[in-house]
mmCIF file of the N, C-alpha and C atoms, coordinates in Angstrom:
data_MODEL
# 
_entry.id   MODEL 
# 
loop_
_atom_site.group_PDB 
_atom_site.id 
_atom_site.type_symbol 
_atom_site.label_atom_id 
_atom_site.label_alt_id 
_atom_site.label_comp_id 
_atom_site.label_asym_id 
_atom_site.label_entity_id 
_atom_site.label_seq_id 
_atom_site.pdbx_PDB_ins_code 
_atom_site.Cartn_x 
_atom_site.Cartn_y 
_atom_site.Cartn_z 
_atom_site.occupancy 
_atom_site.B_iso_or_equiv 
_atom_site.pdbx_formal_charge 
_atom_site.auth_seq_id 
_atom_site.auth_comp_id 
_atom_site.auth_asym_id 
_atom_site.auth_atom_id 
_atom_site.pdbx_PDB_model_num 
ATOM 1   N N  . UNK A 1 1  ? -0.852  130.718 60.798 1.00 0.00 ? 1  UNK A N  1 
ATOM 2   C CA . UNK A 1 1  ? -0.770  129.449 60.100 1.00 0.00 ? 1  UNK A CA 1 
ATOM 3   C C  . UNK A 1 1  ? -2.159  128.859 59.891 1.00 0.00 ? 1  UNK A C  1 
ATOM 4   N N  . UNK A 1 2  ? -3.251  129.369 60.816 1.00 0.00 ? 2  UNK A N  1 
ATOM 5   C CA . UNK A 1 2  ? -4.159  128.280 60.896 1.00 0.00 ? 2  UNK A CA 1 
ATOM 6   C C  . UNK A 1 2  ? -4.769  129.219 59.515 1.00 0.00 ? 2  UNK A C  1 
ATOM 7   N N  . UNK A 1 3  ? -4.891  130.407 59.143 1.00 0.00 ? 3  UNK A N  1 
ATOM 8   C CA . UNK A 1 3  ? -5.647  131.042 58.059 1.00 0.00 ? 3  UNK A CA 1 
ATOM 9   C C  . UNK A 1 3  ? -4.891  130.827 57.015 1.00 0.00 ? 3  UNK A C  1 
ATOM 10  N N  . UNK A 1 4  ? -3.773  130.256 56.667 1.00 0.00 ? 4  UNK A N  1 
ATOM 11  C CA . UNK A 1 4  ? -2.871  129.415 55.485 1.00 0.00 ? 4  UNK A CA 1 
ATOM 12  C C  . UNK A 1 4  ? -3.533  128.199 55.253 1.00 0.00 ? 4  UNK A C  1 
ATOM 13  N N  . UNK A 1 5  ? -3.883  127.443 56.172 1.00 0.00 ? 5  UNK A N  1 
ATOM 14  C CA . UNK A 1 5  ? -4.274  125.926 56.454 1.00 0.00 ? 5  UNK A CA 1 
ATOM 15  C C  . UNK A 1 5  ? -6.026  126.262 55.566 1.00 0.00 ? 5  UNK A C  1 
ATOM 16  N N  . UNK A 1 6  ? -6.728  127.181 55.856 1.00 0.00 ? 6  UNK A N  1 
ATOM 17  C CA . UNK A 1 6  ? -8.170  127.249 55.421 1.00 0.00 ? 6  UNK A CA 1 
ATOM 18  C C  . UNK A 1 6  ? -7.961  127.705 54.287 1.00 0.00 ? 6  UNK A C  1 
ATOM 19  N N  . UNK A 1 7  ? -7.695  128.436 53.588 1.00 0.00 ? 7  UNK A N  1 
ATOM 20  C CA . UNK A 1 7  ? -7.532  129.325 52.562 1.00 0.00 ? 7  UNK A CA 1 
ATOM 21  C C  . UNK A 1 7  ? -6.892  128.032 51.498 1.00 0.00 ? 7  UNK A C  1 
ATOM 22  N N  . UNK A 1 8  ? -5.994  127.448 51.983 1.00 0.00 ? 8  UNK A N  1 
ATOM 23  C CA . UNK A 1 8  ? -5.483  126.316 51.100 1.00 0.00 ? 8  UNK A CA 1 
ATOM 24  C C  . UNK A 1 8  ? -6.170  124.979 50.926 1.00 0.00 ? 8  UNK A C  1 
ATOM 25  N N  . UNK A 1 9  ? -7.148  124.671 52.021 1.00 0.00 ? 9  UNK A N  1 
ATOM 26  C CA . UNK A 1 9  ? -8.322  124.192 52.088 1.00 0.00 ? 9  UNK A CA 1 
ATOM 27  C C  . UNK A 1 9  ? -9.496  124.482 50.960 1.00 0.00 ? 9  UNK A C  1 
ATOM 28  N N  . UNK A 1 10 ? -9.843  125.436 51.163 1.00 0.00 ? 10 UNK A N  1 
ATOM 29  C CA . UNK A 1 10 ? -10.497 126.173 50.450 1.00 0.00 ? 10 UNK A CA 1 
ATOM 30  C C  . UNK A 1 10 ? -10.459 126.312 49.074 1.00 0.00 ? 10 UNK A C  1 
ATOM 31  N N  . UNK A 1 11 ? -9.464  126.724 48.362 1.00 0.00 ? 11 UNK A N  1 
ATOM 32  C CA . UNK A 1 11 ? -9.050  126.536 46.990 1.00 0.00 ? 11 UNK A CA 1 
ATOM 33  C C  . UNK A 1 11 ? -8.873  125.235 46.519 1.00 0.00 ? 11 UNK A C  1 
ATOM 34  N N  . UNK A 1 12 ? -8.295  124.027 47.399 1.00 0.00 ? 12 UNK A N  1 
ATOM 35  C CA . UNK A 1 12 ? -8.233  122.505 46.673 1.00 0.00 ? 12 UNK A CA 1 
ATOM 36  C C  . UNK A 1 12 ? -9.919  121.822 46.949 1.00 0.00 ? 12 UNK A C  1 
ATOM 37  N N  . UNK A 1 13 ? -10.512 122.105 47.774 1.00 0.00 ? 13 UNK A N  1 
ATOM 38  C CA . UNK A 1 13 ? -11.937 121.787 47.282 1.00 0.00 ? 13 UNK A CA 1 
ATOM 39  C C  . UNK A 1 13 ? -12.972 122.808 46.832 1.00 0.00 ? 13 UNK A C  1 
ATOM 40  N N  . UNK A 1 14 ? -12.711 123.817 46.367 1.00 0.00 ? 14 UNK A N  1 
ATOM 41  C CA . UNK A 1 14 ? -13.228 124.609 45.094 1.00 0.00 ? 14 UNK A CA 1 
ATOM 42  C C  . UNK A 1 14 ? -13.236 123.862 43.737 1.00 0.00 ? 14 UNK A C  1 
ATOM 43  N N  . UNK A 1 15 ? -14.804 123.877 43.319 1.00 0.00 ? 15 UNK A N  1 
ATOM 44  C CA . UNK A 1 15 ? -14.562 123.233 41.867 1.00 0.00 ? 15 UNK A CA 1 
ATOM 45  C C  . UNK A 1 15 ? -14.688 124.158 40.785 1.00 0.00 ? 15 UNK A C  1 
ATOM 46  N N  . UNK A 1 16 ? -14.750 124.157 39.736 1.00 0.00 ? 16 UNK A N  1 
ATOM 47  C CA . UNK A 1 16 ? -15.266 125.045 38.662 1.00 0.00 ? 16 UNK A CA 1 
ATOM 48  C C  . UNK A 1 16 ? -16.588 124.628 38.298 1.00 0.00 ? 16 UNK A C  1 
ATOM 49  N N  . UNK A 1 17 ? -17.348 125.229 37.612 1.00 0.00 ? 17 UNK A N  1 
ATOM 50  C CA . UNK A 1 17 ? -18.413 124.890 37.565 1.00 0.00 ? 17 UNK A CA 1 
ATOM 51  C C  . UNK A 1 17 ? -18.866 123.905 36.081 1.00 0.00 ? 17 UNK A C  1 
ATOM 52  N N  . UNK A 1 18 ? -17.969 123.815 35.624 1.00 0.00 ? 18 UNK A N  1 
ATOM 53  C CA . UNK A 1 18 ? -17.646 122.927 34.267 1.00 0.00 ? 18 UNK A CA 1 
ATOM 54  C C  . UNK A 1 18 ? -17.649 121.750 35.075 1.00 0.00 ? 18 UNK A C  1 
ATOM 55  N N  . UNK A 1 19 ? -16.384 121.387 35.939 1.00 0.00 ? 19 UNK A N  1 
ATOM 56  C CA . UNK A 1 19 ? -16.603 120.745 36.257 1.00 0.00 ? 19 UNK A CA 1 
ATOM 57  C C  . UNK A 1 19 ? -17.686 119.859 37.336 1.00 0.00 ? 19 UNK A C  1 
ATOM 58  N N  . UNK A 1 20 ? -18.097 120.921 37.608 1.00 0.00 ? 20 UNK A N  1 
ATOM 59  C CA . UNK A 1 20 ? -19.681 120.105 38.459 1.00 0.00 ? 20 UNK A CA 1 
ATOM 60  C C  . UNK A 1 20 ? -20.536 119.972 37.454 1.00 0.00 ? 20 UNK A C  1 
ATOM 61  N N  . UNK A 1 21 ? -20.610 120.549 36.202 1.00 0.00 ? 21 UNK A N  1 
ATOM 62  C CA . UNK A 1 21 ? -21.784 120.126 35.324 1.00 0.00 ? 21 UNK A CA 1 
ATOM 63  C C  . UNK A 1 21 ? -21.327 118.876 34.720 1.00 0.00 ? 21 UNK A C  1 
ATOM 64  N N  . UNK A 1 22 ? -19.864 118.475 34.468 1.00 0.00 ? 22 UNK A N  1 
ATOM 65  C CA . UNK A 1 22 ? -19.326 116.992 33.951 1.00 0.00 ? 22 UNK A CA 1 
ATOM 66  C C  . UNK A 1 22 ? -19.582 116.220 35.029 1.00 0.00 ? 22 UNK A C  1 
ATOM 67  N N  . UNK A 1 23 ? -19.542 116.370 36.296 1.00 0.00 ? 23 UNK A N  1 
ATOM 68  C CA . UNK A 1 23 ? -20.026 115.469 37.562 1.00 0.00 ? 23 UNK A CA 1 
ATOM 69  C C  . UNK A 1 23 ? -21.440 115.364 37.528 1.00 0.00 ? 23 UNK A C  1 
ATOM 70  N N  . UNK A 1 24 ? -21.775 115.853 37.033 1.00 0.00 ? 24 UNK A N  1 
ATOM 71  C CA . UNK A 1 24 ? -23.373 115.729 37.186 1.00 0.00 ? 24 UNK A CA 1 
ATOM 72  C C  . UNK A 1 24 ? -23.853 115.346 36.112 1.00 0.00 ? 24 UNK A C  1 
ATOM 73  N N  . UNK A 1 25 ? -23.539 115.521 34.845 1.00 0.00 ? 25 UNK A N  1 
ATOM 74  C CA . UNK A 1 25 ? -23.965 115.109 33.177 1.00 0.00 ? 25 UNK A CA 1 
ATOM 75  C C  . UNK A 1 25 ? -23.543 113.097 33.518 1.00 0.00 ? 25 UNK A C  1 
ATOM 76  N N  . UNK A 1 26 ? -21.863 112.899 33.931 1.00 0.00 ? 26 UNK A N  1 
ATOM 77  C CA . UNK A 1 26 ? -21.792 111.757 34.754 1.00 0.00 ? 26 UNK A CA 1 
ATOM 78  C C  . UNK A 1 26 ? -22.339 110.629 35.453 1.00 0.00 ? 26 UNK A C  1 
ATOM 79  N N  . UNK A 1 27 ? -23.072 111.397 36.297 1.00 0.00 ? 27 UNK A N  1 
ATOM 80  C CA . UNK A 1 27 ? -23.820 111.209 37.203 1.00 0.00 ? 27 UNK A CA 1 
ATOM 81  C C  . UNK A 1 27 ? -24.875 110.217 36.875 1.00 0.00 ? 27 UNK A C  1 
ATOM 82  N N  . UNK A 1 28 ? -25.858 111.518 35.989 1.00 0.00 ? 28 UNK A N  1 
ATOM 83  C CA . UNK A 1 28 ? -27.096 110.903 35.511 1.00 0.00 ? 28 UNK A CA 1 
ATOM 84  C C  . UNK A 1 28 ? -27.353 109.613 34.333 1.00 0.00 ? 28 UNK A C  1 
ATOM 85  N N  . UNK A 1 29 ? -25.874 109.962 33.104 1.00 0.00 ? 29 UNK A N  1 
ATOM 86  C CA . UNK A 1 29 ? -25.599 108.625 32.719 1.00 0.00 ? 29 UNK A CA 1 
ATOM 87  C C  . UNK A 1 29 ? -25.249 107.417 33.625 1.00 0.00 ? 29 UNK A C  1 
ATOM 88  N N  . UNK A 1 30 ? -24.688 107.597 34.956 1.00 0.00 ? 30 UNK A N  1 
ATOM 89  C CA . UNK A 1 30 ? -24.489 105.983 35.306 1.00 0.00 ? 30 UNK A CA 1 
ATOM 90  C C  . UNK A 1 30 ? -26.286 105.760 36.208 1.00 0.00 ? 30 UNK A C  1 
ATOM 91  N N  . UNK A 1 31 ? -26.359 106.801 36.512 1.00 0.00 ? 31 UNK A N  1 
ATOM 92  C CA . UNK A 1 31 ? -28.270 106.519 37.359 1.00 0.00 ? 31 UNK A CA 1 
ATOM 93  C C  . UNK A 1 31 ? -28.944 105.910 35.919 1.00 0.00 ? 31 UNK A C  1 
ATOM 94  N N  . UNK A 1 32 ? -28.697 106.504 35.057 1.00 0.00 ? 32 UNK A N  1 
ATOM 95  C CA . UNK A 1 32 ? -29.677 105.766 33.451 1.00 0.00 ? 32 UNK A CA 1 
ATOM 96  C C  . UNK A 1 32 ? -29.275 104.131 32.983 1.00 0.00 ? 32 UNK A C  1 
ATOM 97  N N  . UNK A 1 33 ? -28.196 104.096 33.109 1.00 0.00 ? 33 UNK A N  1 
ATOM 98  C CA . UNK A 1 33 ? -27.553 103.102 33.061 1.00 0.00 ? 33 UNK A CA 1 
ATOM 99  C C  . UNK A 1 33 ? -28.043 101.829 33.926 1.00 0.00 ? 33 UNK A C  1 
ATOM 100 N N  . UNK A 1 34 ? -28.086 102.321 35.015 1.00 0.00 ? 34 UNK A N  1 
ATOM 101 C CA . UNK A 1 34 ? -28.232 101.235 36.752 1.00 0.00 ? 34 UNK A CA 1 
ATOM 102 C C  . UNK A 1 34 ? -29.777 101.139 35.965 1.00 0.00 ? 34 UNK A C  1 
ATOM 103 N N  . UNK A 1 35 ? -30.834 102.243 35.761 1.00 0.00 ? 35 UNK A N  1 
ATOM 104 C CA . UNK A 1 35 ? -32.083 101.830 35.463 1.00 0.00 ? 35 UNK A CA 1 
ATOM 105 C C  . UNK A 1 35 ? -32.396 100.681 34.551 1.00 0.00 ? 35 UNK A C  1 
ATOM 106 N N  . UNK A 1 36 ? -31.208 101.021 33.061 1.00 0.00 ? 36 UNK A N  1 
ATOM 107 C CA . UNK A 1 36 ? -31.433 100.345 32.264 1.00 0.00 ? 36 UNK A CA 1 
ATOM 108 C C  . UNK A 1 36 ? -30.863 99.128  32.905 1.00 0.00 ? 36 UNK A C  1 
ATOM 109 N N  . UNK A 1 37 ? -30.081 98.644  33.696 1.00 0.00 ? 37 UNK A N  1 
ATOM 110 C CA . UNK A 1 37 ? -30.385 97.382  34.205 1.00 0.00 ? 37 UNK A CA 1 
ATOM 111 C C  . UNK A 1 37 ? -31.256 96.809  35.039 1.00 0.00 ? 37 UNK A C  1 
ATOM 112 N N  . UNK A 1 38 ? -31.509 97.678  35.893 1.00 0.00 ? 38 UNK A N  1 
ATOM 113 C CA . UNK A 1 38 ? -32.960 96.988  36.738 1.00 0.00 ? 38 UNK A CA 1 
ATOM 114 C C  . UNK A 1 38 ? -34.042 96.572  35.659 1.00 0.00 ? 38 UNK A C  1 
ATOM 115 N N  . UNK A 1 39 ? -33.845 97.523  34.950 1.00 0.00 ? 39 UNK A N  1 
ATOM 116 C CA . UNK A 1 39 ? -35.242 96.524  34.009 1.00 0.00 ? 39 UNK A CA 1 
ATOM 117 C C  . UNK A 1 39 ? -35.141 95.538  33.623 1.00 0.00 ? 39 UNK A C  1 
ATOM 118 N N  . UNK A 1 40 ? -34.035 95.466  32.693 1.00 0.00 ? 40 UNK A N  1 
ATOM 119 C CA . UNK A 1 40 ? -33.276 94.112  32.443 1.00 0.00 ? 40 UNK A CA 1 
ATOM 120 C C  . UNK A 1 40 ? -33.510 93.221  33.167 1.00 0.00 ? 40 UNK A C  1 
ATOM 121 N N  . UNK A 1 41 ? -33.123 92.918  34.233 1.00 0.00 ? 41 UNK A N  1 
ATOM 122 C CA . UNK A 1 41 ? -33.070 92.419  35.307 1.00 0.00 ? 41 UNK A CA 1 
ATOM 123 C C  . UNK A 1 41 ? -34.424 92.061  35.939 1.00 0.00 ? 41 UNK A C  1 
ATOM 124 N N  . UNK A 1 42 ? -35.208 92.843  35.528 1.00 0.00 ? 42 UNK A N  1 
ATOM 125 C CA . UNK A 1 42 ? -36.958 92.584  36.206 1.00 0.00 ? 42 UNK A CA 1 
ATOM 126 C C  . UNK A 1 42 ? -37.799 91.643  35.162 1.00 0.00 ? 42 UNK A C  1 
ATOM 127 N N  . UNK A 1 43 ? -37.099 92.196  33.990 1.00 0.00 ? 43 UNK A N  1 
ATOM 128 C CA . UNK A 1 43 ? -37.593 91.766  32.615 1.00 0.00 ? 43 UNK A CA 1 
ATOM 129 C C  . UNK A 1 43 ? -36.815 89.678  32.800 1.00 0.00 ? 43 UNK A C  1 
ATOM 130 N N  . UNK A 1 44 ? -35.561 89.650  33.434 1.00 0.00 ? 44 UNK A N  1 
ATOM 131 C CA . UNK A 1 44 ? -35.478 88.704  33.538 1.00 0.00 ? 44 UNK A CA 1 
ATOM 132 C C  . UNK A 1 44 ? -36.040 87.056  34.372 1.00 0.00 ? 44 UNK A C  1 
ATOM 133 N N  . UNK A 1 45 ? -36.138 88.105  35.354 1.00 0.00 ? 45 UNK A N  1 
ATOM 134 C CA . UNK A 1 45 ? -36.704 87.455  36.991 1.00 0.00 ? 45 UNK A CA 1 
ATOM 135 C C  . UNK A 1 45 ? -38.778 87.131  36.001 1.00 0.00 ? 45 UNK A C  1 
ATOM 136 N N  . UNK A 1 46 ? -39.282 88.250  35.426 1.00 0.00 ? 46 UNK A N  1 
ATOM 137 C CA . UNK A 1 46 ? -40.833 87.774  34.904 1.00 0.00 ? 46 UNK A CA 1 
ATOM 138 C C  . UNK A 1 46 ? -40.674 86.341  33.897 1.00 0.00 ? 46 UNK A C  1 
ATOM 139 N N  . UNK A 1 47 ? -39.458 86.813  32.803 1.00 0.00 ? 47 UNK A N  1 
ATOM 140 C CA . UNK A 1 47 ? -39.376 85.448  31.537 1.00 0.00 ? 47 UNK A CA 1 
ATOM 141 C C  . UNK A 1 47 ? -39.207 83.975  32.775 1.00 0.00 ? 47 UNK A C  1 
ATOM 142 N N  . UNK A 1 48 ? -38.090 84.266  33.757 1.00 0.00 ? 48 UNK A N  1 
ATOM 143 C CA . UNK A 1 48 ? -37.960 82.700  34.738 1.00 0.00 ? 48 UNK A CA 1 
ATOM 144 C C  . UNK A 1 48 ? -39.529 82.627  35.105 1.00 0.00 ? 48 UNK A C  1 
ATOM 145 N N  . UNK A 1 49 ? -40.058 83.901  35.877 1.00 0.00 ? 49 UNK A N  1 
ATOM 146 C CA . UNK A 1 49 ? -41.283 83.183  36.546 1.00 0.00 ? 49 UNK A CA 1 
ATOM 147 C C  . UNK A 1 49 ? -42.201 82.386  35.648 1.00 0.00 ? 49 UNK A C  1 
ATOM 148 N N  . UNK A 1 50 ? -42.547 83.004  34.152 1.00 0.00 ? 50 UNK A N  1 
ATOM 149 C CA . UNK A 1 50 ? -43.316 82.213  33.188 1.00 0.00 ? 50 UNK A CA 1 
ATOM 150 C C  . UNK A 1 50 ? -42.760 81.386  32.423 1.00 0.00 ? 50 UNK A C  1 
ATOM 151 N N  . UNK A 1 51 ? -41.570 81.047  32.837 1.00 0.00 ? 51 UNK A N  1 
ATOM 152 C CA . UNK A 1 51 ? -40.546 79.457  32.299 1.00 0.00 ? 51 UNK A CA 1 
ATOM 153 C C  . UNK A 1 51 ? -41.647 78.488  33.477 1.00 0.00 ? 51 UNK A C  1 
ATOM 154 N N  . UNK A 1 52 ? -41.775 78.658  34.816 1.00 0.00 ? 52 UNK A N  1 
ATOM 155 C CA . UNK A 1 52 ? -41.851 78.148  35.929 1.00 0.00 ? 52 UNK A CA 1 
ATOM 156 C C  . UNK A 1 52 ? -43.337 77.974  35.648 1.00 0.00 ? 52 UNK A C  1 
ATOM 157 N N  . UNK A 1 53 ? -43.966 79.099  35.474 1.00 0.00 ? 53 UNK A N  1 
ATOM 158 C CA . UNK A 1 53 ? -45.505 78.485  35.307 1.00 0.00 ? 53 UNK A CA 1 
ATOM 159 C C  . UNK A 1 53 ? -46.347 77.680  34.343 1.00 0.00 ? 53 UNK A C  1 
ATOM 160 N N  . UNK A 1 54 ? -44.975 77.360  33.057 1.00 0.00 ? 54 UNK A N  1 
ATOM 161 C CA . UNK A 1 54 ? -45.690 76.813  31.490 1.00 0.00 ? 54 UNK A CA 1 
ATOM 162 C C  . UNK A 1 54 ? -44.702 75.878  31.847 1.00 0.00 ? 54 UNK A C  1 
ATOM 163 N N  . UNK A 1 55 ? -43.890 75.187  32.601 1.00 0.00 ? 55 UNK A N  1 
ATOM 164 C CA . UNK A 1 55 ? -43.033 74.234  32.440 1.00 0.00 ? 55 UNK A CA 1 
ATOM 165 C C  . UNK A 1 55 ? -43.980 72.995  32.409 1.00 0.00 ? 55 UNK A C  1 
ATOM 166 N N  . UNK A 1 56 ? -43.765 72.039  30.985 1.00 0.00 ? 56 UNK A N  1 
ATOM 167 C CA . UNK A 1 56 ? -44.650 70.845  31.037 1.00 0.00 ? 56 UNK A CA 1 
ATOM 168 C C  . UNK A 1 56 ? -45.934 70.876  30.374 1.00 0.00 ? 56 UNK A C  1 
ATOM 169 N N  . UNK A 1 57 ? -46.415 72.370  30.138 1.00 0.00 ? 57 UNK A N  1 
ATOM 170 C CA . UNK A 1 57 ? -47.541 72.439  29.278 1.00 0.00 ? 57 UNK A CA 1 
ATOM 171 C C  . UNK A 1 57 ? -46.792 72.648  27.819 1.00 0.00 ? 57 UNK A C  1 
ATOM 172 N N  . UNK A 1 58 ? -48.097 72.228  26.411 1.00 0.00 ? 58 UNK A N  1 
ATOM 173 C CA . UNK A 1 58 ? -47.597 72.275  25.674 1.00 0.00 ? 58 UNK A CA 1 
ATOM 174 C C  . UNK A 1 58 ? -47.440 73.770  24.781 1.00 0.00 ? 58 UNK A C  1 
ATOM 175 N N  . UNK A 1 59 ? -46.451 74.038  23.993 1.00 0.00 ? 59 UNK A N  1 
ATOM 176 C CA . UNK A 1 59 ? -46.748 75.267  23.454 1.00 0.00 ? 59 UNK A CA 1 
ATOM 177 C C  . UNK A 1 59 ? -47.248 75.486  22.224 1.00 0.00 ? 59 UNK A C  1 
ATOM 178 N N  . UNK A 1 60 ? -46.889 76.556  21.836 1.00 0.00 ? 60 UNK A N  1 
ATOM 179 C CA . UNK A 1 60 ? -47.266 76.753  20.390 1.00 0.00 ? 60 UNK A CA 1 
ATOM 180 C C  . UNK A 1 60 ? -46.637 76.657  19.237 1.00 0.00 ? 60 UNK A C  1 
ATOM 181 N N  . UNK A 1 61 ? -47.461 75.806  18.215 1.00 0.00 ? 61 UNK A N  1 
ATOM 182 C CA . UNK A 1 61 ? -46.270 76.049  17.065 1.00 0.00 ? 61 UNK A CA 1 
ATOM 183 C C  . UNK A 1 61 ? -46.182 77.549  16.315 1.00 0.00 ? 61 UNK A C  1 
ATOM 184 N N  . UNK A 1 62 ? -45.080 77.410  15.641 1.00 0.00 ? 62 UNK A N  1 
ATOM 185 C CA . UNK A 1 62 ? -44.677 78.848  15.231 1.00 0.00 ? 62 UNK A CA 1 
ATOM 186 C C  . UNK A 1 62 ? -45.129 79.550  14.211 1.00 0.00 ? 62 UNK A C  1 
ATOM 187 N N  . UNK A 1 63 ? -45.940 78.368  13.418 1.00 0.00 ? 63 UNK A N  1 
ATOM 188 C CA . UNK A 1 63 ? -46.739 78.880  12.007 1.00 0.00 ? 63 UNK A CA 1 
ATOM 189 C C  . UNK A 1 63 ? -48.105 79.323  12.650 1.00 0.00 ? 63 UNK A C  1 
ATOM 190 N N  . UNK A 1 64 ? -48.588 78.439  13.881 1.00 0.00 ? 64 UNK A N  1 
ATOM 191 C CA . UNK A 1 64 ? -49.875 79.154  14.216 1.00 0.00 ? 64 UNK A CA 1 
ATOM 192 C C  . UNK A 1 64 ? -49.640 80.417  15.289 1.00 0.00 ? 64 UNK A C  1 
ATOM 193 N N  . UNK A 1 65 ? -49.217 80.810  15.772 1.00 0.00 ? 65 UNK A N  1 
ATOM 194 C CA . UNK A 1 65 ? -48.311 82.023  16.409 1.00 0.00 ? 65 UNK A CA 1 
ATOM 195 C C  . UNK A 1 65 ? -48.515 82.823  15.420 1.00 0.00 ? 65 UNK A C  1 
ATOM 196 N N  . UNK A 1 66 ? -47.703 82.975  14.007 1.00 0.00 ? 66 UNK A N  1 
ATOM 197 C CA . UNK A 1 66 ? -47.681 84.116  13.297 1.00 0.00 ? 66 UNK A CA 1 
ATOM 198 C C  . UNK A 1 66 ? -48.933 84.101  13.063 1.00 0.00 ? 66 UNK A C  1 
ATOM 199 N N  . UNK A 1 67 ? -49.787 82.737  12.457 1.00 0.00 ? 67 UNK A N  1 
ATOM 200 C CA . UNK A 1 67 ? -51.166 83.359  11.712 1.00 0.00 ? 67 UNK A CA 1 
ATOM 201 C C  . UNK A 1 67 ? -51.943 83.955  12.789 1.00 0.00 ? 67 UNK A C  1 
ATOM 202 N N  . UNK A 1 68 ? -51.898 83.834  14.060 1.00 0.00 ? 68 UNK A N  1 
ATOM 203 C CA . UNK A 1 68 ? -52.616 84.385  15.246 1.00 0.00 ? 68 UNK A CA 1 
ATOM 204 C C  . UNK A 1 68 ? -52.295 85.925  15.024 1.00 0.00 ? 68 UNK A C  1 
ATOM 205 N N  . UNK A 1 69 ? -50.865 86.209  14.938 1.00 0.00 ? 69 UNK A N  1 
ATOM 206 C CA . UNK A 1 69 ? -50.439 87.508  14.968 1.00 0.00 ? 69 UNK A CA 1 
ATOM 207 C C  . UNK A 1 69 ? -50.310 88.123  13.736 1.00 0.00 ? 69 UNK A C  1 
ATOM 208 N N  . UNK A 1 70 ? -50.973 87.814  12.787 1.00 0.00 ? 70 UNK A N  1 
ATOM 209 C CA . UNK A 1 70 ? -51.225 87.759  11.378 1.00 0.00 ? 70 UNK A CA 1 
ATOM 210 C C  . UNK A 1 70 ? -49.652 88.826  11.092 1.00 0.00 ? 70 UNK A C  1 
ATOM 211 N N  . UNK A 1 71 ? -49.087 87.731  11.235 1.00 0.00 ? 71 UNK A N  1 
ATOM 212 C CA . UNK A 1 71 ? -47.136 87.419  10.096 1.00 0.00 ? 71 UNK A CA 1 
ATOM 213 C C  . UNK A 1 71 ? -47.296 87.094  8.721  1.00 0.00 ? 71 UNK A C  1 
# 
């Protein structure tokens, strides 16, 4: 019985190898994904910090902006 018990073991966690390349193709889209939010996310936390450091100073108008950035 106990070499019924392994053998049947054995075959239900056997994968195919299709399927480990869809676990893994998977995989790396949700790791790309999580990245593309940390940036996001880093990108957000820098715009607050320089809300925090220009709060109260004056800014720029938008016609001299473009001619700066020649728009």
């Amino acid at each position: 019985m106990r070499t019924a018990v392994l053998k049947s073991k054995s075959t239900v966690n056997h994968k195919s190898g299709a399927d480990i390349d869809r676990q893994i193709h998977r995989g790396k889209t949700v790791l790309r994904e999580l990245k593309a939010a940390l940036e996001d996310l880093e990108d957000r936390r820098e715009l607050a910090a320089a809300k925090r450091r220009n709060a109260g100073k004056p800014g720029t108008p938008l016609r001299q902006a473009a001619k700066e950035l020649r728009f």
